[in-house]
C-alpha positions as CSV (number, residue, x, y, z in Angstrom):
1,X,-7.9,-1.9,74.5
2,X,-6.2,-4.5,72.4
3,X,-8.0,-7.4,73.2
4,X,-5.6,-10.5,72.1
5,X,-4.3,-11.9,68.8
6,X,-7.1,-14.2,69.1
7,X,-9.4,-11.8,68.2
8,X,-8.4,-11.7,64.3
9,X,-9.9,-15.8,64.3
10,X,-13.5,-14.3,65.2
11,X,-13.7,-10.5,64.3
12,X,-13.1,-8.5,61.2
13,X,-12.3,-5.3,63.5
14,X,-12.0,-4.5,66.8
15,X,-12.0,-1.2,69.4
16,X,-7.9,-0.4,70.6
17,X,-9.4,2.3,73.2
18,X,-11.9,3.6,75.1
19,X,-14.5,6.1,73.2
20,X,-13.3,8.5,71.6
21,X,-14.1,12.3,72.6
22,X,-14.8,15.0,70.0
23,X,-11.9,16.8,70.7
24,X,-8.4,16.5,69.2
25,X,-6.4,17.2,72.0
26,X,-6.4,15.4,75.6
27,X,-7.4,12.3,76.7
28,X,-9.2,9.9,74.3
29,X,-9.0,12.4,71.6
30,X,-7.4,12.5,68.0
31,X,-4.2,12.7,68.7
32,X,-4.2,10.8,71.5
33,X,-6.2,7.4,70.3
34,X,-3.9,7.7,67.1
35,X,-0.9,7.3,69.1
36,X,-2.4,4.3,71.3
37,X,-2.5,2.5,67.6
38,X,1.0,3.5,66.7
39,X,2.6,-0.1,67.1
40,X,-0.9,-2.8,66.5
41,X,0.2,-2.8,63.0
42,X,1.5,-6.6,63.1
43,X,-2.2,-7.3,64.2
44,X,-4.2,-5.7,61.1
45,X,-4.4,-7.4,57.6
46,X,-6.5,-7.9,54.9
47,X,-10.0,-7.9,56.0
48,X,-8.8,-7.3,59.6
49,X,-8.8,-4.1,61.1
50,X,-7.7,-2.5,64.3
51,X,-10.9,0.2,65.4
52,X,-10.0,3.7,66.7
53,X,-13.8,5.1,67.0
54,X,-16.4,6.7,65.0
55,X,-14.8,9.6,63.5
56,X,-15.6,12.9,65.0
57,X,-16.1,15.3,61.6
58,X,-18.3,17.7,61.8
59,X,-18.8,18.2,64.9
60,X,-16.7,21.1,65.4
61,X,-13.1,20.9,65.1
62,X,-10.9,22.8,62.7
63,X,-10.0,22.3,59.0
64,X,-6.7,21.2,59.6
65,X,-7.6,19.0,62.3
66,X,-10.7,17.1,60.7
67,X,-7.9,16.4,57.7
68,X,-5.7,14.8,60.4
69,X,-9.3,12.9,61.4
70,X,-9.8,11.6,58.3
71,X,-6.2,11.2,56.6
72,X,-4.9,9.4,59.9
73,X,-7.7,6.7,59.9
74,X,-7.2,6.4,56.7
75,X,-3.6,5.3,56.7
76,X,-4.3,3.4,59.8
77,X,-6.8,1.5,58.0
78,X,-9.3,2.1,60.9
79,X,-13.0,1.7,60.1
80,X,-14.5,5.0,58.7
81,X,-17.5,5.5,60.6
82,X,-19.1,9.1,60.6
83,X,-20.5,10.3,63.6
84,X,-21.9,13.6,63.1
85,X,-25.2,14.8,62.2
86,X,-25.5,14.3,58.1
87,X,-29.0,16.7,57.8
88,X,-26.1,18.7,59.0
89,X,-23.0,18.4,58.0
90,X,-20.7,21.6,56.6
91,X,-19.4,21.5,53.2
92,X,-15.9,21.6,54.3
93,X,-16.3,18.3,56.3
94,X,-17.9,16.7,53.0
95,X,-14.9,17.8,50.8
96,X,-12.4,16.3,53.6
97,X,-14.3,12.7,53.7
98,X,-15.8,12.4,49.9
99,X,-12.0,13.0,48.8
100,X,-11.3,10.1,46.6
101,X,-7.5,9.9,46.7
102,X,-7.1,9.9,50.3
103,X,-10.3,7.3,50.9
104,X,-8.0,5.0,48.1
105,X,-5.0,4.8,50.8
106,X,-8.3,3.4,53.3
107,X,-9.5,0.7,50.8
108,X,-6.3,0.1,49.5
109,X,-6.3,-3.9,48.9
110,X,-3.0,-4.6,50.8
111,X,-4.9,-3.9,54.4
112,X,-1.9,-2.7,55.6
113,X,-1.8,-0.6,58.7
114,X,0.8,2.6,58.0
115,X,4.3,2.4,60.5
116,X,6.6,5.1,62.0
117,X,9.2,6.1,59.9
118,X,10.1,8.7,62.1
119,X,9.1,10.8,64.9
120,X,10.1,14.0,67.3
121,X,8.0,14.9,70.2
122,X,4.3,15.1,68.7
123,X,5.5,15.3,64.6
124,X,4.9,11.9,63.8
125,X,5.4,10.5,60.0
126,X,4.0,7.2,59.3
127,X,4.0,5.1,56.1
128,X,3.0,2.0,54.2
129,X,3.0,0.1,50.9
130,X,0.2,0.3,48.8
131,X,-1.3,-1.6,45.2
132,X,2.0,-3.9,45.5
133,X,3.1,-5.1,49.1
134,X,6.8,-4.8,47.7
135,X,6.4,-2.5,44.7
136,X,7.7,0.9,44.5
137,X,4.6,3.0,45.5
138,X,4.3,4.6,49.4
139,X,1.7,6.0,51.0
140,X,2.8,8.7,53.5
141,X,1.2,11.0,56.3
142,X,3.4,13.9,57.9
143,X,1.4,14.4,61.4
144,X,1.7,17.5,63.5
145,X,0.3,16.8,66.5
146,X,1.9,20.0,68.1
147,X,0.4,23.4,68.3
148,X,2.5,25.5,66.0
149,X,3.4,25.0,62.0
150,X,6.4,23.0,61.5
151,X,8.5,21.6,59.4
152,X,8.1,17.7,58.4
153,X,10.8,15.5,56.4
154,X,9.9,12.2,54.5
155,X,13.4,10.5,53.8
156,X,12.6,8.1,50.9
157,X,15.5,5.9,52.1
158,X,13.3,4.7,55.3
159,X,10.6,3.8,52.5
160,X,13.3,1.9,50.8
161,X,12.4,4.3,48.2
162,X,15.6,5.2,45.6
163,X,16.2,7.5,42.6
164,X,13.9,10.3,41.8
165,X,10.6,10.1,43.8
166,X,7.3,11.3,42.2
167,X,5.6,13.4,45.1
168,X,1.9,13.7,45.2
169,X,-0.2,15.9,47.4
170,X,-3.8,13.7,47.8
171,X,-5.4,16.5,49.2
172,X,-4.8,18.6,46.5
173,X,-4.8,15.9,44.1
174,X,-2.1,17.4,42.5
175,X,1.3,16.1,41.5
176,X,4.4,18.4,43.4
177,X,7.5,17.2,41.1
178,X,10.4,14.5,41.6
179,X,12.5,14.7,44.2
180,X,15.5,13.3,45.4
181,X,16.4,12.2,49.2
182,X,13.9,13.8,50.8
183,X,10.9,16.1,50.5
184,X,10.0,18.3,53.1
185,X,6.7,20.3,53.7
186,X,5.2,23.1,56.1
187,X,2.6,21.6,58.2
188,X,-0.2,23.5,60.2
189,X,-0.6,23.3,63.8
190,X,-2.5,20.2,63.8
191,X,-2.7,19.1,60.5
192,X,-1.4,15.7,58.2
193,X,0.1,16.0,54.8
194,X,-1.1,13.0,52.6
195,X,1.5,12.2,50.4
196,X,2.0,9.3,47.5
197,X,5.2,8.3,46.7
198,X,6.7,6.4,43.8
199,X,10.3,5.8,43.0
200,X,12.6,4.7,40.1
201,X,13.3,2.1,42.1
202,X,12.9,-0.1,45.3
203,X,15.3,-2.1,47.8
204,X,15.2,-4.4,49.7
205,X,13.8,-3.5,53.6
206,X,16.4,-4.8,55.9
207,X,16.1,-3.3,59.1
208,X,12.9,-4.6,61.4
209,X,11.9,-2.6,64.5
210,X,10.8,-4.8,67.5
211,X,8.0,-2.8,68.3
212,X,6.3,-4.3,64.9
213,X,7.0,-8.1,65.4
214,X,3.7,-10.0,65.7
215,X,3.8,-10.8,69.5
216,X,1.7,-14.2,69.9
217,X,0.1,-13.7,73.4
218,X,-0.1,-10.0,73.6
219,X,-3.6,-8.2,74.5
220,X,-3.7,-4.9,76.3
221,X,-6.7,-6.2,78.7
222,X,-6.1,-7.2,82.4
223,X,-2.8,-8.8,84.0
224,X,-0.7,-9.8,81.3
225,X,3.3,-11.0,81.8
226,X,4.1,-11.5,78.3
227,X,5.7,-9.8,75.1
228,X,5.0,-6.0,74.6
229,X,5.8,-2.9,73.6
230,X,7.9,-0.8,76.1
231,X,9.1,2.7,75.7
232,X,13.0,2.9,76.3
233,X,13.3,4.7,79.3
234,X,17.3,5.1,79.0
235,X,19.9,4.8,77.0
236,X,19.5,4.6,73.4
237,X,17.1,2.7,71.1
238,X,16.0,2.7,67.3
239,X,12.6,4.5,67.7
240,X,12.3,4.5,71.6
241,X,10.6,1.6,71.7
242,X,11.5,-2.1,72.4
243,X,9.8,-5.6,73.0
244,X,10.1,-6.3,76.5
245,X,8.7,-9.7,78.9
246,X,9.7,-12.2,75.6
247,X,9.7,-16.2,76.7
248,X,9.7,-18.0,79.5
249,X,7.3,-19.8,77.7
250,X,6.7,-21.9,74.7
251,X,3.9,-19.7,73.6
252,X,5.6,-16.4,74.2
253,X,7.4,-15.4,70.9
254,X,7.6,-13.1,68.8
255,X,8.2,-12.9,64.9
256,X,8.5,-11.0,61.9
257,X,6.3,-12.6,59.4
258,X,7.0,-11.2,56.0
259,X,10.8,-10.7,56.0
260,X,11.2,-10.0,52.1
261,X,14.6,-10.3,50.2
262,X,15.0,-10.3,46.2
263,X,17.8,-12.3,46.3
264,X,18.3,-15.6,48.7
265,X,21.7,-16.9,50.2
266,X,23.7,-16.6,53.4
267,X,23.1,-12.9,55.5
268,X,24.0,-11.7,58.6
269,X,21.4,-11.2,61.2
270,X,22.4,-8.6,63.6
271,X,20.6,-8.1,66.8
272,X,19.8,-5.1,69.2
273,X,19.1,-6.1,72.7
274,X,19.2,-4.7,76.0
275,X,19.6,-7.5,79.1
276,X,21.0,-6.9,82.9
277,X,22.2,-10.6,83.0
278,X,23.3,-13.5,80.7
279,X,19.9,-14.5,78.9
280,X,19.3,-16.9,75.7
281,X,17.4,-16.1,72.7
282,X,16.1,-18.5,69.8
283,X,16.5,-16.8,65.9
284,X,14.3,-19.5,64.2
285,X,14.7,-18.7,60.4
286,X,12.0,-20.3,58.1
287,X,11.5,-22.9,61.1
288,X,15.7,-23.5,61.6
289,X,16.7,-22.5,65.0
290,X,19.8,-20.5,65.4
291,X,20.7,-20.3,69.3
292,X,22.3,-16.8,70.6
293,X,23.2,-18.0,74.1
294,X,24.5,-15.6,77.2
295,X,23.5,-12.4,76.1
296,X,24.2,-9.6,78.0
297,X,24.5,-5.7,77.4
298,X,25.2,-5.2,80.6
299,X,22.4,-3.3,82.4
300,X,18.7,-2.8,81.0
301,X,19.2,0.7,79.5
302,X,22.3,-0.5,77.7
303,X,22.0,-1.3,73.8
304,X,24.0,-4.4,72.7
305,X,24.9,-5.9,69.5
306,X,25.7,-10.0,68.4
307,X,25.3,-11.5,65.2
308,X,24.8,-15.1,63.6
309,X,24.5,-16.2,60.1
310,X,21.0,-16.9,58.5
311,X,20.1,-18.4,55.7
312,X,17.1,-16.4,53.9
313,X,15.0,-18.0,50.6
314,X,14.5,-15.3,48.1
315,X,10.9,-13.5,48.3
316,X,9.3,-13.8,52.0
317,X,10.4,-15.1,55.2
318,X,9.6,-15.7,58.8
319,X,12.5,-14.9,61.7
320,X,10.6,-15.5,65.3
321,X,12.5,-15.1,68.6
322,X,12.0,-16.7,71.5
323,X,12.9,-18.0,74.6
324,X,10.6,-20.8,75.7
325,X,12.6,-22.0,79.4
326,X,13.8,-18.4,80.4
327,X,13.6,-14.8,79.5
328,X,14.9,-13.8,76.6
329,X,16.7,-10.2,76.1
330,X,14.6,-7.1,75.2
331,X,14.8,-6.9,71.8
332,X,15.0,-3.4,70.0
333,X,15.6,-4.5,66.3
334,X,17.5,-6.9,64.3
335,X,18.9,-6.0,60.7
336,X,20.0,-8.2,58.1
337,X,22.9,-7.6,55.5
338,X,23.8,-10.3,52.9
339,X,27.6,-11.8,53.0
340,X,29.5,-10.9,49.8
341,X,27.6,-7.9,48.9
342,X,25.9,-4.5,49.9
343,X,22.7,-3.1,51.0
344,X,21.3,0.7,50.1
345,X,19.4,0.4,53.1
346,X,21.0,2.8,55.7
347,X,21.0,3.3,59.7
348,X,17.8,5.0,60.8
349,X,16.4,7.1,63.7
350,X,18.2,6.2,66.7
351,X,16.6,7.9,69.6
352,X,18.4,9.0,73.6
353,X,15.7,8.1,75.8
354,X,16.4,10.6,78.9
């Protein structure tokens, strides 16, 4: 598991599960250890790396699956360790993990980990920046994790992606067109399209889901009463997914640590929360405290909304919550809009959690 944001000081990469299983169903396999890494993305960086397992190519799975193998390490920046048999190894395997244009989205210099952009049951589509951190270039896997082809939708808004999109396959290393809005592919029980993306254009990303704030004191080992990830069990919430257990202590915060705008001044900062009773929360912009006092949505599967006025510098910023004499709210997201003008970002997935 997880073992603590500590561990980035020591270690260049560390294991998030237990070992994996050459299988890509079930416990502990593909699909599965993929998903456990879903939202440890605020914990990987350059040189820093969060460890799903050897990978299990060649070693009998299918075509489509190995691809998902390979592709989703990939864009998870997880280690790529082979753990098959090389006197062995079949040429379709070799072709998956020798192909140049996918391993680039691995090595990319950025070190980011990918995010969700979107998900529905097992079809999963996760993203990330690559060659410039704010640029206008995506990486993109479209993961089926279910056992029938379907149908999977990149929408290059929730890439902050605009005007015609260049679309290229990596697998195929082949360029698909420009496209506008969306584009869509047919994906194989089991299997990841690897896409790159580059716009006309970029904007600015204004919307930050909870679940991928860079919680201070949160490992996944033992006893631990502190900020997490929690799956929204009802009611509705941006993703499904909130931070829950924030404050009640000094050390117990949570914060979004590159908070990028191209153009500084006055926005408003509005926040998502869910809390049963009247709880405080502290918005501390580039180390100035805002104080949101008495929040209260009214039960815990009930989304609420308040806003205050921020001041953000052009080019990156930190916004950390906290609480650090009480609990503070759960926190689903927080999305910013500048005063006096307009954003092309738009409302994304918002999920009913039954």
């Amino acid at each position: 598991m997880f073992p603590g944001t500590w561990v980035s000081e020591v270690g260049g990469s560390w294991r998030i599960s237990h070992d994996i299983r050459n299988s890509f169903s079930g416990t502990l396999g593909v699909r599965d250890i993929f998903e456990q890494n879903l939202y440890l993305a605020a914990y990987a960086s350059p040189g820093h790396c969060n460890d799903m397992d050897m990978m299990q190519v060649g070693r009998g799975m299918t075509v489509d699956e190995e691809k998902s193998h390979f592709g989703l390490w990939c864009i998870m920046s997880s280690p790529l360790l082979i753990g098959c048999d090389l006197r062995t190894i079949p040429q379709n395997t070799l072709d998956i993990i020798t192909n140049s244009e996918v391993i680039a989205v691995s090595q990319d210099t950025l070190g980011v980990q990918a995010q969700v952009v979107s998900r529905s049951g097992r079809r999963i589509v996760v993203a990330k920046p690559v060659e410039k951190r704010h640029g206008r270039v995506r990486a993109v896997a479209l993961f089926n994790g279910e056992d029938t082809p379907q149908t999977l939708r990149i929408a290059f808004k929730d890439v902050q992606l605009g005007g015609k999109v260049k679309v290229r396959d990596l697998w195929a290393k082949a360029d698909l067109g420009r496209f506008s809005g969306y584009y869509e592919v047919n994906v194989p029980a089991h299997g990841t399209a690897m896409l790159r993306l580059e716009g006309q254009k970029s904007f600015d990303k204004l919307r930050y889901q909870g679940e991928y704030a860079f919680m201070n004191t949160y490992t996944a080992i033992g006893a631990y009463n502190g900020a997490r990830v929690e799956a929204v069990s009802s009611g509705v919430a941006s993703g499904g997914y909130k931070i829950g257990w924030l404050g009640n202590s000094p050390e117990n915060w949570a914060e979004f640590r590159d908070v990028y705008v191209s153009k500084g001044g006055k926005y408003t900062l509005k926040l998502y929360y869910y809390s049963p009773e009247a709880r405080n929360l502290a918005v501390v912009v580039n180390g100035v405290e805002h104080s949101m006092a008495n929040l209260n949505s009214g039960g815990v599967g009930k989304r609420a909304e308040a806003s205050i006025e921020v001041d953000l510098r052009r080019g990156s910023n930190v916004i950390r919550l906290a609480n650090p004499t009480g609990w503070a709210p759960d926190i689903d997201k927080i999305e910013l809009k500048p005063q006096g003008g307009s954003s092309e970002d738009t409302d994304d997935f918002d999920v009913v959690a039954l």
